[in-house]
Residue frames as a rotation matrix with the C-alpha (Angstrom) as fourth column:
UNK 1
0.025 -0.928 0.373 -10.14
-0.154 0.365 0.918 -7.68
-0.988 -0.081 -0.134 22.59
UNK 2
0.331 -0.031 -0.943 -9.04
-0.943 0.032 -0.332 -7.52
0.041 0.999 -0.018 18.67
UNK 3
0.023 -0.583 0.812 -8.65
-0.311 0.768 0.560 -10.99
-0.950 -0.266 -0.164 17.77
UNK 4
0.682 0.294 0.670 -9.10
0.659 0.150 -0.737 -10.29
-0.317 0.944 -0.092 14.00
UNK 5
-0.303 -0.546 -0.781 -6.82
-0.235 -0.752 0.616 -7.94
-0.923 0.371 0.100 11.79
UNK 6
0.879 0.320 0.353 -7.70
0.437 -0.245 -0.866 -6.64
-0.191 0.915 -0.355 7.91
UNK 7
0.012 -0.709 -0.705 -4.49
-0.165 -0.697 0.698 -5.15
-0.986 0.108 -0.125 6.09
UNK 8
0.938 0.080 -0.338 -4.39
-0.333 -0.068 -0.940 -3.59
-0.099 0.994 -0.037 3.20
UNK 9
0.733 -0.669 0.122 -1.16
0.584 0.711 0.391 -4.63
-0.349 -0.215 0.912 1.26
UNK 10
0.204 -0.912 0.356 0.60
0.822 -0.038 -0.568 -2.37
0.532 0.409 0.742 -0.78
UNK 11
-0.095 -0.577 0.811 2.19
-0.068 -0.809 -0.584 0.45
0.993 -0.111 0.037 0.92
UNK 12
0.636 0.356 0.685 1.53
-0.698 -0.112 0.707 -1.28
0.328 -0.928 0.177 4.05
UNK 13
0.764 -0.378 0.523 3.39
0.202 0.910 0.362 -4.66
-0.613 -0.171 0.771 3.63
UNK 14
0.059 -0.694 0.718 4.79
0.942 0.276 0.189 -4.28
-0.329 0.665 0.670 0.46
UNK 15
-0.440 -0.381 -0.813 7.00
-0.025 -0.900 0.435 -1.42
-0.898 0.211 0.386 -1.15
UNK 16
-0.340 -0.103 0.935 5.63
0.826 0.443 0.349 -0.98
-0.450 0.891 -0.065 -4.33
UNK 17
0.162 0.586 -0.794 4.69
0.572 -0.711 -0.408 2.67
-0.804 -0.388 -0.451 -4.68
UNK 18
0.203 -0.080 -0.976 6.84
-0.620 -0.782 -0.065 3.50
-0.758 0.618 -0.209 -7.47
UNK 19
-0.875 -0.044 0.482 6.31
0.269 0.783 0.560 0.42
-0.402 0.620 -0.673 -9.42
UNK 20
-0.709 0.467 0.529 2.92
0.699 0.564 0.439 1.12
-0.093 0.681 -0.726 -9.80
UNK 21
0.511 0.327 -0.795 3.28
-0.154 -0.875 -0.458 4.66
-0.846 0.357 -0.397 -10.60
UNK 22
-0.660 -0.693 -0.290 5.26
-0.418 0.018 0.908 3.04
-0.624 0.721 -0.302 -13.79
UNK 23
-0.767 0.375 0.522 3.11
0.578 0.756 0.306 1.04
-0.280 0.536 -0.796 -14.29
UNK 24
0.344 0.836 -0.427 0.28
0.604 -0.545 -0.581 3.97
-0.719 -0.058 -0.693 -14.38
UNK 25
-0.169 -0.455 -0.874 2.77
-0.702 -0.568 0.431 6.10
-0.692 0.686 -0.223 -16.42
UNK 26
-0.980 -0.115 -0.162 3.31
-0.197 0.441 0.876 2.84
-0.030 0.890 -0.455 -19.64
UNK 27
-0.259 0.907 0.332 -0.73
0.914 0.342 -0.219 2.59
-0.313 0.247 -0.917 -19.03
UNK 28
0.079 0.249 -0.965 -0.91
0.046 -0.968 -0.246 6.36
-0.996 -0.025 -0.088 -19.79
UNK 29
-0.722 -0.342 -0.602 1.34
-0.606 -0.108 0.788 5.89
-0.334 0.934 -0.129 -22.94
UNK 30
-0.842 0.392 0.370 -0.99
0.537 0.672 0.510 2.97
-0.048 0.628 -0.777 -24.18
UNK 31
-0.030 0.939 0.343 -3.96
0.987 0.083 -0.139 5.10
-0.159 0.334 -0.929 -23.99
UNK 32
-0.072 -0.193 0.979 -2.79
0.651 -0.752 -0.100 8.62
0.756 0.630 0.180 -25.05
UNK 33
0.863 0.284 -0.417 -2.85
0.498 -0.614 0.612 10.44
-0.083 -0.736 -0.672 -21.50
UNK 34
0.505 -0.648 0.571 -0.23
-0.158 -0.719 -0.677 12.73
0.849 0.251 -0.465 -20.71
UNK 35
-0.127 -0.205 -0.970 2.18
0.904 0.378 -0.199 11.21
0.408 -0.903 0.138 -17.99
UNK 36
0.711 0.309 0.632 2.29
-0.150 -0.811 0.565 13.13
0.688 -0.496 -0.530 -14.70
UNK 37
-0.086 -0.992 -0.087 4.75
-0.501 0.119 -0.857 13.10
0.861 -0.030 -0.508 -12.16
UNK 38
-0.602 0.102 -0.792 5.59
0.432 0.876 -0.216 11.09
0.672 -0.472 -0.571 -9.07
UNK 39
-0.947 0.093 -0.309 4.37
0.290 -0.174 -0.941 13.71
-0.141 -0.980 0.138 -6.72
UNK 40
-0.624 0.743 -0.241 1.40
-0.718 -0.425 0.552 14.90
0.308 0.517 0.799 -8.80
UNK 41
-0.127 0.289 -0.949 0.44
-0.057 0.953 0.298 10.65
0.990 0.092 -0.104 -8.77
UNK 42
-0.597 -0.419 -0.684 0.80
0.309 0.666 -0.678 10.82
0.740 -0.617 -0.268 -5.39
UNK 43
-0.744 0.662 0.088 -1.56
-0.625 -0.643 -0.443 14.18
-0.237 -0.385 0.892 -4.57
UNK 44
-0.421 0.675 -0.606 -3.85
-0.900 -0.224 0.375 12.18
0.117 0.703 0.702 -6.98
UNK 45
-0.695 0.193 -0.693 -3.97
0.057 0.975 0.214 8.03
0.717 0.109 -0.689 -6.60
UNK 46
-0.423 0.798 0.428 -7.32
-0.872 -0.230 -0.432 7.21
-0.246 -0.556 0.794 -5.29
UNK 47
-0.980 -0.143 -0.138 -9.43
-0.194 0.837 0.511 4.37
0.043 0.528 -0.848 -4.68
UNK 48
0.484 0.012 0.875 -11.39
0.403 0.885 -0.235 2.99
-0.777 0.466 0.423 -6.41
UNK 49
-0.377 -0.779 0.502 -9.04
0.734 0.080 0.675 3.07
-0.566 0.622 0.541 -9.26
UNK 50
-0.444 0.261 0.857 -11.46
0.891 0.030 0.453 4.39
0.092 0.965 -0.246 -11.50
UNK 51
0.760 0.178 -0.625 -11.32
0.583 -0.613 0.533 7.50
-0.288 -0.770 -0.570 -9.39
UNK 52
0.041 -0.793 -0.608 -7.69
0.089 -0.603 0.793 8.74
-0.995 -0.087 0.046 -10.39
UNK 53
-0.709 -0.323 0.627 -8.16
0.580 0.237 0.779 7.21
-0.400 0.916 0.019 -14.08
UNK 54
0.403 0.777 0.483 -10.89
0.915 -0.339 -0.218 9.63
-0.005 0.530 -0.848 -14.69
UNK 55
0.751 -0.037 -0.659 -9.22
0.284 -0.883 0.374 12.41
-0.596 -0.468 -0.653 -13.54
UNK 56
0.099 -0.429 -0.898 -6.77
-0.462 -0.819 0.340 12.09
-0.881 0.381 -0.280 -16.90
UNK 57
-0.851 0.084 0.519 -8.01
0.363 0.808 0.464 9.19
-0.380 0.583 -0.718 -19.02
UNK 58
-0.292 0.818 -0.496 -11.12
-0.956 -0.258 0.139 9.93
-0.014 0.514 0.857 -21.26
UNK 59
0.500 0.816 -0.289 -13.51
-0.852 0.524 0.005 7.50
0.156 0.243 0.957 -20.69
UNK 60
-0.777 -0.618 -0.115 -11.31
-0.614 0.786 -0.076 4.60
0.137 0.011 -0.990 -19.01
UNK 61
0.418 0.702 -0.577 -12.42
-0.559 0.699 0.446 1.70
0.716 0.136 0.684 -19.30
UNK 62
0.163 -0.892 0.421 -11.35
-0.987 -0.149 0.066 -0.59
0.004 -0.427 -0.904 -16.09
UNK 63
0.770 -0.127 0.626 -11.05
0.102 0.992 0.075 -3.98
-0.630 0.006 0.776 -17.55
UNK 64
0.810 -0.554 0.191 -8.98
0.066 -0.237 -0.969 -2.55
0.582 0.798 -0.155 -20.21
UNK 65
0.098 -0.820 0.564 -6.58
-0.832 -0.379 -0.405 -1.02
0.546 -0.430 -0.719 -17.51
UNK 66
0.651 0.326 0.686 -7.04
-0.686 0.640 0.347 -3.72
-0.326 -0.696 0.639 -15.42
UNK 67
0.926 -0.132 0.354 -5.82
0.363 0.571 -0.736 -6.06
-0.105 0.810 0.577 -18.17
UNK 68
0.653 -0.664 0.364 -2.84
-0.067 -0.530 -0.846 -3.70
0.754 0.528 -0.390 -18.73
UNK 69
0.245 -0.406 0.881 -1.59
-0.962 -0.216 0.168 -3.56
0.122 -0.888 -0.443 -15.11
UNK 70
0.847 0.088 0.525 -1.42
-0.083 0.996 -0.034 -7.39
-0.525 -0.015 0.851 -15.22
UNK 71
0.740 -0.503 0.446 0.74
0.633 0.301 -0.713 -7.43
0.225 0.810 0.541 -18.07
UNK 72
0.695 -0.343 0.632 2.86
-0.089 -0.913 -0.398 -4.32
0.714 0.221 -0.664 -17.19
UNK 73
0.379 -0.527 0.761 3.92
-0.912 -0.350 0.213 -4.41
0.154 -0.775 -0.613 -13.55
UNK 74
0.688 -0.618 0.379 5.78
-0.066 0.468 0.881 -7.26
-0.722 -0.632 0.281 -13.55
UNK 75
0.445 -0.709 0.547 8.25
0.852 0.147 -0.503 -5.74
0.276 0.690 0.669 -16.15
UNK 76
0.336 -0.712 0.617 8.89
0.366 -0.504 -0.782 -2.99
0.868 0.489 0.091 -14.14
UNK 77
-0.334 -0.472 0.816 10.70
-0.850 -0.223 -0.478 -3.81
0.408 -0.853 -0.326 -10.99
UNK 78
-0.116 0.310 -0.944 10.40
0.402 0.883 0.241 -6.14
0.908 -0.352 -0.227 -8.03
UNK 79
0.433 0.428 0.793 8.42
-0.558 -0.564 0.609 -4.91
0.708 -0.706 -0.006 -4.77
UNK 80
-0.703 -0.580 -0.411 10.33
0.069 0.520 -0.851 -5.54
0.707 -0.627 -0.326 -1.39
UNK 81
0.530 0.425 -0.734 8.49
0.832 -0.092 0.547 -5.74
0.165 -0.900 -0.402 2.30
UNK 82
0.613 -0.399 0.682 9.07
-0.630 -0.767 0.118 -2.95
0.477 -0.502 -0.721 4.22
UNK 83
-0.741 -0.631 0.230 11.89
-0.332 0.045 -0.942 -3.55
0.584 -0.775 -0.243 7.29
UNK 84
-0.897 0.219 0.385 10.67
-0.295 0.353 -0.888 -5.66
-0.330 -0.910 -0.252 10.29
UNK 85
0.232 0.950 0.211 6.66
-0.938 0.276 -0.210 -6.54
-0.258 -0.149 0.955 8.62
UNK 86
-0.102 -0.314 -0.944 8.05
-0.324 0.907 -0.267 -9.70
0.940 0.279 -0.195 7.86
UNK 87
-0.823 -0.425 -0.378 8.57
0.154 0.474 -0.867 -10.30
0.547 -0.771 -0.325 11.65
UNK 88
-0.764 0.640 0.077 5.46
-0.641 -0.740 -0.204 -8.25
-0.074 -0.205 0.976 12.90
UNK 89
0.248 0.963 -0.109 3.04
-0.886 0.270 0.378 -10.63
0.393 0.003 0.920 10.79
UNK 90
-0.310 0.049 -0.950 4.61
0.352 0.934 -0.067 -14.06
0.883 -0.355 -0.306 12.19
UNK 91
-0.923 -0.270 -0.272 4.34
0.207 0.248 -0.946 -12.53
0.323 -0.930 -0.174 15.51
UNK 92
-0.365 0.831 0.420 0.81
-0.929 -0.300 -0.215 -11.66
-0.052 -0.469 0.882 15.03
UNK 93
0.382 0.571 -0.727 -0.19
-0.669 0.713 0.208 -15.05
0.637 0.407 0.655 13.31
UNK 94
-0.317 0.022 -0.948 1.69
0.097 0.995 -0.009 -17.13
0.943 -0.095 -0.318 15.96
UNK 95
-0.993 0.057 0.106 0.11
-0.117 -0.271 -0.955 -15.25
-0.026 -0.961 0.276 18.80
UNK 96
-0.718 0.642 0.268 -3.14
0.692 0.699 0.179 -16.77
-0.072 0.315 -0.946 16.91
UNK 97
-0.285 0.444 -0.850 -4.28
-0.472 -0.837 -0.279 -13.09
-0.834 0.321 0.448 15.54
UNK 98
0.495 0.404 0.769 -6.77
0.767 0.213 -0.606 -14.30
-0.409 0.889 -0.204 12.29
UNK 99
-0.118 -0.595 -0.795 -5.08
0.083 -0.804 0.589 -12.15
-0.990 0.003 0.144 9.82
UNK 100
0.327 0.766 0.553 -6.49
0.655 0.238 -0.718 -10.88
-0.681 0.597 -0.424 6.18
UNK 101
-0.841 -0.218 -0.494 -5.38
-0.020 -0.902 0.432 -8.96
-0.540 0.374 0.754 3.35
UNK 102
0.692 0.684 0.230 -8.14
0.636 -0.427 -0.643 -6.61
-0.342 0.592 -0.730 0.95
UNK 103
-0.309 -0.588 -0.748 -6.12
0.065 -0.797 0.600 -5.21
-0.949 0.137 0.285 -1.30
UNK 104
0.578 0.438 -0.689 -6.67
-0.444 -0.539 -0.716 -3.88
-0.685 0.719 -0.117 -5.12
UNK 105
0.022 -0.687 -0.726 -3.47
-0.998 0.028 -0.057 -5.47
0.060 0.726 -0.685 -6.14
UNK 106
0.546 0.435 -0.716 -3.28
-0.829 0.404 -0.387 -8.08
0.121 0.805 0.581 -8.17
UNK 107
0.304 -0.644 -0.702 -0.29
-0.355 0.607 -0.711 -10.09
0.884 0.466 -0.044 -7.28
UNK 108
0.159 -0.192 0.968 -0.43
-0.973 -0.198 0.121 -10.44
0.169 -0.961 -0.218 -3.52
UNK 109
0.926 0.377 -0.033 -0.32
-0.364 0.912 0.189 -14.03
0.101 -0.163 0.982 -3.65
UNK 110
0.642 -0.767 0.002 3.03
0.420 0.350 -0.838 -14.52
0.641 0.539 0.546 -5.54
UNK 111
-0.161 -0.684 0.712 4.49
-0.548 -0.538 -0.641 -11.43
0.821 -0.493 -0.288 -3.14
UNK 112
0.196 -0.069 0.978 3.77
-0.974 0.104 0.203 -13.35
-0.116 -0.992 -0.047 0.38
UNK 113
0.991 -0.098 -0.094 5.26
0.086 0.989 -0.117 -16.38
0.105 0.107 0.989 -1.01
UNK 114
0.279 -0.839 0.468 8.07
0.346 -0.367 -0.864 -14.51
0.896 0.403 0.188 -2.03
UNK 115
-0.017 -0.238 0.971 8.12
-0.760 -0.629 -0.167 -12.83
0.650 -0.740 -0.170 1.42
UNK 116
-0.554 0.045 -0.832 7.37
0.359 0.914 -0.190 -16.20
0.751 -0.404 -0.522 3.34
UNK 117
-0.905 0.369 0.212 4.19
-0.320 -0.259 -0.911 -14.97
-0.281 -0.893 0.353 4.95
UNK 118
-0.650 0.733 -0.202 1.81
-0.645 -0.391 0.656 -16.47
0.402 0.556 0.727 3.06
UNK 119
-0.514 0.216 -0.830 0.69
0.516 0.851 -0.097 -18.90
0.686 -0.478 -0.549 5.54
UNK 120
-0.954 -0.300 -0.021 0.32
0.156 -0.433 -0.888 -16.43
0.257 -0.850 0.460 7.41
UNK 121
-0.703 0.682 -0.201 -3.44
-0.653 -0.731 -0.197 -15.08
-0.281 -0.008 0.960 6.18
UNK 122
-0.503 0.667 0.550 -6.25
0.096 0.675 -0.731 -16.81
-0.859 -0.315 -0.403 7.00
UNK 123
0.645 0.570 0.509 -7.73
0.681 -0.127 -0.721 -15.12
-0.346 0.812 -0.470 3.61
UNK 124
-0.615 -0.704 -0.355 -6.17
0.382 -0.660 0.647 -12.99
-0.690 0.262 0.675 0.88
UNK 125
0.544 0.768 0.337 -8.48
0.679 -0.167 -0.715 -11.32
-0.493 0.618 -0.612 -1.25
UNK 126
-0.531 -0.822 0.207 -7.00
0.517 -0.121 0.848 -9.41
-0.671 0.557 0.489 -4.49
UNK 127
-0.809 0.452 0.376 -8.42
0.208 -0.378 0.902 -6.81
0.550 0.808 0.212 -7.35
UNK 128
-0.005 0.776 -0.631 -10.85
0.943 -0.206 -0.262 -5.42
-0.333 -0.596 -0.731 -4.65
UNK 129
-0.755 -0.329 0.567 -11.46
0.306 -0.942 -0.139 -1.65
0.580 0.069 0.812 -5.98
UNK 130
-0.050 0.577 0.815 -14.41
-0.848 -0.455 0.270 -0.64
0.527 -0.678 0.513 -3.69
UNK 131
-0.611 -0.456 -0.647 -13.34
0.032 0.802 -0.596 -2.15
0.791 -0.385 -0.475 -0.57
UNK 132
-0.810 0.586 0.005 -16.11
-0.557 -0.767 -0.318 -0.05
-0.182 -0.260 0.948 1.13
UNK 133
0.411 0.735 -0.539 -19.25
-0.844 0.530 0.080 -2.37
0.345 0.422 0.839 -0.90
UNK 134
0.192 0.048 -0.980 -16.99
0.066 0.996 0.061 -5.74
0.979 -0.076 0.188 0.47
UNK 135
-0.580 -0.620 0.529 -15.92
-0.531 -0.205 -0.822 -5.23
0.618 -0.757 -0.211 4.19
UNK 136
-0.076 0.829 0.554 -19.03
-0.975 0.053 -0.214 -6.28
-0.207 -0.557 0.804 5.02
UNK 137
0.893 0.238 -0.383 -19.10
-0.348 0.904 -0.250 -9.96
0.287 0.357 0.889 3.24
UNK 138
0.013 -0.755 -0.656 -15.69
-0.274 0.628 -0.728 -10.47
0.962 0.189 -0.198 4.31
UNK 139
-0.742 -0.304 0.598 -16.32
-0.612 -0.059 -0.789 -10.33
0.275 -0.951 -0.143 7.80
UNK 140
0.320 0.667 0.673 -19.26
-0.777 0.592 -0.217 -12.40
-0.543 -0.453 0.708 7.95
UNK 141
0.670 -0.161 -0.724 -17.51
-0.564 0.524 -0.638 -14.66
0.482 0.836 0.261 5.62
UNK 142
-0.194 -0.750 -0.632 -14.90
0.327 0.558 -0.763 -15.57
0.925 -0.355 0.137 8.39
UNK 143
0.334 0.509 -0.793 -17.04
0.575 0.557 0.600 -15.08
0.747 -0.657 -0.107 11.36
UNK 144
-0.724 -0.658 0.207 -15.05
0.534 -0.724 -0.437 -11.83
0.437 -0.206 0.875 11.81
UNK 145
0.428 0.591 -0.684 -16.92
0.903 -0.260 0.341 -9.54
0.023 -0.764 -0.645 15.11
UNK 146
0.596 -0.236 0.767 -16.77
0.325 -0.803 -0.500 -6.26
0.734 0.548 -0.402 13.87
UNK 147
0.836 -0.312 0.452 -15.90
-0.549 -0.428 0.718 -5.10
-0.031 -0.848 -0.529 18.06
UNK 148
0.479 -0.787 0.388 -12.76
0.038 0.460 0.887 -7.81
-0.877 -0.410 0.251 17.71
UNK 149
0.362 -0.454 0.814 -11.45
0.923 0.300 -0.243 -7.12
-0.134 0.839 0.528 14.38
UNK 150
0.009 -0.733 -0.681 -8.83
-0.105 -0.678 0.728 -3.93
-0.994 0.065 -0.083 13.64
UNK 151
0.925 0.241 0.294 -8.21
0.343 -0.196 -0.919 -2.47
-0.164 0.951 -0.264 9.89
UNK 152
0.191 -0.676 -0.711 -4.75
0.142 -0.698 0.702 -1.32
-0.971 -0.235 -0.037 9.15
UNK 153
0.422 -0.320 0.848 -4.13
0.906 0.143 -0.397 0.98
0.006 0.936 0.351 5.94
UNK 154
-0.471 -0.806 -0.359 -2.68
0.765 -0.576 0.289 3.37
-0.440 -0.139 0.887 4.17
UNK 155
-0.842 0.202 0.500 -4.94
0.340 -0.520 0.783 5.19
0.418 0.830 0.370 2.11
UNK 156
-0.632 0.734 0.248 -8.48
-0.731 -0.459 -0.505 7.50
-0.257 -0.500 0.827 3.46
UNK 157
0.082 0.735 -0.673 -10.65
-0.665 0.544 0.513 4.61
0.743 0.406 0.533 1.28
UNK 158
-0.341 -0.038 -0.939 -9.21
0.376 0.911 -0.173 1.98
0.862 -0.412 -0.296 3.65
UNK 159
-0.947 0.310 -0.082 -10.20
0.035 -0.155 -0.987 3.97
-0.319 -0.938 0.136 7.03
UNK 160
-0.237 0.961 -0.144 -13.57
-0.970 -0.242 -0.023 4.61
-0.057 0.134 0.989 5.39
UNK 161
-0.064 0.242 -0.968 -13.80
0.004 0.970 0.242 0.61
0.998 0.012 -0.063 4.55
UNK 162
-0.882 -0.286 -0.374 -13.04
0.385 0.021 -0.923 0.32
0.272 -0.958 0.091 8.24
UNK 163
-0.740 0.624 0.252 -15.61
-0.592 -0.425 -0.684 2.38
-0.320 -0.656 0.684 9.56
UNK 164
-0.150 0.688 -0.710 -17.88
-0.757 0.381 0.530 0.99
0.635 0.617 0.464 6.88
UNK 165
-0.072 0.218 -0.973 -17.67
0.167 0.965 0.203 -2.32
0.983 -0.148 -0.105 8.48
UNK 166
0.861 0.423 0.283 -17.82
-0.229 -0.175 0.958 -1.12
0.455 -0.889 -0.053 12.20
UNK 167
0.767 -0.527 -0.365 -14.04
0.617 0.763 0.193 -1.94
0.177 -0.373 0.911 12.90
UNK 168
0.630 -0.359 -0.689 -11.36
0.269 -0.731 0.627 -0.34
-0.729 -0.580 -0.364 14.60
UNK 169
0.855 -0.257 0.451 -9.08
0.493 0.126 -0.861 1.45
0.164 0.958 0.235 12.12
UNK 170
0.609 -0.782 -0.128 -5.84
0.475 0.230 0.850 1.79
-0.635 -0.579 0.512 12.02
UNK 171
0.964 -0.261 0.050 -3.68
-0.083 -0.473 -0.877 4.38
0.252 0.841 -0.478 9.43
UNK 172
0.425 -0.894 0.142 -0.26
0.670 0.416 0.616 4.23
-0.609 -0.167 0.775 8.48
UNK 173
0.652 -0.144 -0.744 2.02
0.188 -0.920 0.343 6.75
-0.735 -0.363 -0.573 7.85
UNK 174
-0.262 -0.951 -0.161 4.36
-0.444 -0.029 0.895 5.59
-0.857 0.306 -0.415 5.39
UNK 175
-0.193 0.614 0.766 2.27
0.371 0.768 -0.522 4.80
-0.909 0.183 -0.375 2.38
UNK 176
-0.008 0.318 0.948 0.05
0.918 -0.374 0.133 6.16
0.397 0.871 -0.288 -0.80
UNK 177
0.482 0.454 0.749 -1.39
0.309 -0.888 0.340 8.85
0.820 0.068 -0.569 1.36
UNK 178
-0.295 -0.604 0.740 0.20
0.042 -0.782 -0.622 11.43
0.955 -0.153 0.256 3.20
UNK 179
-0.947 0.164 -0.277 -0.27
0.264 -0.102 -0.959 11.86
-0.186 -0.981 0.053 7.52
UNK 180
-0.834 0.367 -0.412 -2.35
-0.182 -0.888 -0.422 14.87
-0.521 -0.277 0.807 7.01
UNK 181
-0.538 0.709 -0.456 -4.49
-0.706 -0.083 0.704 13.44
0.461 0.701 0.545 4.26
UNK 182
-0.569 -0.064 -0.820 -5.05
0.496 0.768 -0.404 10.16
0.656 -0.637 -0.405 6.99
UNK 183
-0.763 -0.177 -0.621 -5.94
0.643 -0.304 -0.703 12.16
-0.064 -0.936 0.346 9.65
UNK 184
-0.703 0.688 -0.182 -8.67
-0.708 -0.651 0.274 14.27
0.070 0.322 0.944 8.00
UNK 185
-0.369 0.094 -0.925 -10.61
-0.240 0.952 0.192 10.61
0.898 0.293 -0.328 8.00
UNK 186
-0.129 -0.133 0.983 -10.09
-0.931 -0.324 -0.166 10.38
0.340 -0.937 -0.082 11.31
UNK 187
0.147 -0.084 -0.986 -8.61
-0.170 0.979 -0.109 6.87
0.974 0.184 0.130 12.06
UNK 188
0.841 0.528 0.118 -8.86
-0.098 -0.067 0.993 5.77
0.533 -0.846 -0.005 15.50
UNK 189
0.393 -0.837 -0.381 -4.98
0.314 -0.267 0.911 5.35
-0.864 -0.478 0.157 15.56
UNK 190
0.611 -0.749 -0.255 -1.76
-0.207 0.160 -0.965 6.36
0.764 0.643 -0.057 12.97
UNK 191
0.755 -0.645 0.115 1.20
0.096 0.283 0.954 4.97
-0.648 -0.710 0.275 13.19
UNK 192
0.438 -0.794 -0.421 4.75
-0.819 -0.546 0.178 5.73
-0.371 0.266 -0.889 12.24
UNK 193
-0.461 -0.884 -0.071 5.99
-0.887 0.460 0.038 2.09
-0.001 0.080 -0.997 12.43
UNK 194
-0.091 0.673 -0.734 4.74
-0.532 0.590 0.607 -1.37
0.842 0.446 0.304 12.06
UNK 195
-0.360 -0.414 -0.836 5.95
0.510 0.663 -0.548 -2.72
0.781 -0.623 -0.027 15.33
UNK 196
-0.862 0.320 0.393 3.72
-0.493 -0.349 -0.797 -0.22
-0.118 -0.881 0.459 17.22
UNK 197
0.177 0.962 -0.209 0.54
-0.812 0.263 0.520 -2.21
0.556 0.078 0.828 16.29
UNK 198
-0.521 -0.235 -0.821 1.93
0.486 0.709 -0.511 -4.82
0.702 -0.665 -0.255 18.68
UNK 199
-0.880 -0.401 -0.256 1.89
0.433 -0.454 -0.779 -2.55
0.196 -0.796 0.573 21.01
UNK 200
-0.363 0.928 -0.083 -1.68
-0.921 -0.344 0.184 -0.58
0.142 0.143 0.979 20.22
UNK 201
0.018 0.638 -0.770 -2.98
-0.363 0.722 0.589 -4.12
0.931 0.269 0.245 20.16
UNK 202
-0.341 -0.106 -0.934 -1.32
0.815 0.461 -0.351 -5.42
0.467 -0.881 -0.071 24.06
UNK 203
-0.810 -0.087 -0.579 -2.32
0.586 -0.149 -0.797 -1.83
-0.017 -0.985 0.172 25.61
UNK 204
-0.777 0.624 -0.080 -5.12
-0.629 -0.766 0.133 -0.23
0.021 0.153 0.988 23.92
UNK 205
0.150 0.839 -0.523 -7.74
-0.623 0.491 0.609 -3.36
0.768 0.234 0.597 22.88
């Protein structure tokens, strides 16, 4: 029986996909890269960060970027929830699902206030870039049983974190990465919507 859940956050909770390919584009200009486009960014974002920034930065440094993304992405735009995960996490958290985000971004706090879910998560962890090297400390950190605890992301790093830690993993469709790139991974479900993990949770665990 899953009585734990891990979610990543952006492109799972929160829209923010082409915020913080701007924000990757005005960190390009500050360090002389050539920009790329959205769909290029999208063949390409990878985590750990310092995975995609090699691939057109010379020598990034990632406190520098780090440091930049802070300062940047809230000047360009405001991320929304998706449709219905607003409703999804109350109904997991008041059906007394423990519930966790591991995400890379930086600002998850401020966004699930803003969304009115931040009660919701027993833990929020933030600026995680090799989520793979923590999966393990966060679950014994909250007493999390790998066999009762579910993963749900969007990206191939987050099903590998998942396995990493022995937990079921869960991929979403509507994210950084692409079905097909998901699915090469091999996550133990995908989904299409957010309101089937109800459902994967009452008839599968």
């Amino acid at each position: 029986m899953i009585k734990n859940i891990i979610f990543d956050w952006s492109g799972v909770i929160s829209n923010d996909f082409r915020l913080v390919y701007k924000t990757a584009m005005r960190i390009f200009d500050c360090l002389g890269a050539q920009r790329i486009s959205f769909e290029t960014y999208a063949k390409e974002v990878a985590i750990p960060p310092i995975n995609f920034y090699k691939k057109f930065v010379k020598n990034p440094d990632m406190n520098e970027i780090n440091e930049m993304f802070k300062n940047i992405f809230p000047t360009v735009g405001k991320p929304t929830i998706y449709e219905g995960a607003k409703e999804v996490i109350k109904q997991l958290h008041d059906k007394g699902l423990k519930l966790i985000v591991l995400s890379t971004h930086t600002e998850v706090d401020n966004e699930a206030r803003e969304y009115g879910i931040h009660e919701c998560f027993k833990e929020i962890n933030t600026n995680v870039h090799d989520k793979i090297a923590v999966i393990n400390e966060v679950l014994k950190r909250n007493s999390f049983l790998p066999s009762e605890t579910a993963y749900v992301g969007d990206m191939t790093h987050d099903i590998k974190a998942g396995k990493a830690g022995g937990v079921k993993t869960i991929a979403i469709t509507w994210g950084y990465d692409s079905k097909d790139k998901l699915e090469k991974v091999k996550p133990d479900f995908v989904i299409d919507d957010l309101k089937e993990l109800d459902y994967i949770l009452q008839d599968i665990f």
